[in-house]
C-alpha positions as CSV (number, residue, x, y, z in Angstrom):
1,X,-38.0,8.3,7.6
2,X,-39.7,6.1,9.6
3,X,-39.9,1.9,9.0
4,X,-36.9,2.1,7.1
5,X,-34.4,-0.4,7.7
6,X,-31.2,0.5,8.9
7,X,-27.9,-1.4,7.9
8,X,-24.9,-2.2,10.3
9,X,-21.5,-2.6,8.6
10,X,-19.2,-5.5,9.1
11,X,-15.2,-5.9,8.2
12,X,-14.3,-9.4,7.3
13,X,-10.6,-8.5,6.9
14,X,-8.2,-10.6,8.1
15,X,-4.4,-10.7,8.1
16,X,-4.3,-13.6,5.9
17,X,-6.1,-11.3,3.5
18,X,-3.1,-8.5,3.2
19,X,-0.4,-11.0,4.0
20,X,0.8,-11.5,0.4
21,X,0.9,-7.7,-0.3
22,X,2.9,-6.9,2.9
23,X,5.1,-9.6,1.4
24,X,5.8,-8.1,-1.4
25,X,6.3,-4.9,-0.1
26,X,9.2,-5.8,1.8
27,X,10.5,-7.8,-0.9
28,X,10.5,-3.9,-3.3
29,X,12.6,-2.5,0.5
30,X,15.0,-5.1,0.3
31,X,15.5,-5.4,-3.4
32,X,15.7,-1.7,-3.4
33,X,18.0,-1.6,0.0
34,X,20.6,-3.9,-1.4
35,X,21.0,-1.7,-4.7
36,X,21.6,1.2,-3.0
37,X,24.0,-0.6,-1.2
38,X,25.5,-1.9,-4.1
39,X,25.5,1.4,-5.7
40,X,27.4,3.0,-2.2
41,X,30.9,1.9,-3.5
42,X,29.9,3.5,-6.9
43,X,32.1,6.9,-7.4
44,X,28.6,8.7,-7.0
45,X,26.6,7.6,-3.8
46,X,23.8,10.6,-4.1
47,X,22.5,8.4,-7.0
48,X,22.3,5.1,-4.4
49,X,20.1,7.2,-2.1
50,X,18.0,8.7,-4.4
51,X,17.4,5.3,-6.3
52,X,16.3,4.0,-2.6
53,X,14.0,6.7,-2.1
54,X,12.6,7.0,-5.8
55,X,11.4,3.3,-5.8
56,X,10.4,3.7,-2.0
57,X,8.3,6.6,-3.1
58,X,6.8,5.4,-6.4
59,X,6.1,2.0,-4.8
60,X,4.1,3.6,-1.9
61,X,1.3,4.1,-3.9
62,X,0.6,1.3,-5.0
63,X,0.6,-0.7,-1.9
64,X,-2.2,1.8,-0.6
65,X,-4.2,1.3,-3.5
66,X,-3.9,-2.7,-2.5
67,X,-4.7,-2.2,1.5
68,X,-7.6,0.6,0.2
69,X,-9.1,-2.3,-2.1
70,X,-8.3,-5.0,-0.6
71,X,-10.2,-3.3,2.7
72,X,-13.2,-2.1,0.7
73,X,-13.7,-5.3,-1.0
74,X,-14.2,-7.2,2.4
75,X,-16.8,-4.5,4.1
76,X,-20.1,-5.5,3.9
77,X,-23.6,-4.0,4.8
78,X,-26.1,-6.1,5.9
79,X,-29.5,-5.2,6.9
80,X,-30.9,-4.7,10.3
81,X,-33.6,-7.5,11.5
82,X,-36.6,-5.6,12.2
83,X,-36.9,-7.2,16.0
């Protein structure tokens, strides 16, 4: 293939741009941190650490499908100047 044009790819992610999401994230670890602690004094505590780790593990997920979109929505390929 010769006189194509190649491409170079470019990331325009910033911090700002995942800031919200990491956010929120750690508002789901409190949240679910402080009823597992509230679920400790319960007469059953197995059900206060399996909450924590159900909504840790059913919330993970979802906050990779935001980084994975969030990233692939901000690469960009622009073409090569032929010098």
């Amino acid at each position: 293939m010769t006189g194509g044009t190649g491409y170079s790819l470019r990331c325009t992610l910033t911090f700002g741009d995942i800031y919200g999401q990491i956010l929120a994230w750690m508002a789901v670890i409190f949240v679910s941190l402080a009823a597992g602690l509230g679920l400790m004094g319960s007469s059953r505590p197995l059900f206060a650490l399996v909450g924590v780790g159900l909504i840790l593990v059913l919330s993970l997920p979802f906050l990779l499908f935001a980084f994975v979109t969030t990233l692939l929505n901000h690469i960009q390929l622009e073409p090569k100047g032929t010098a």
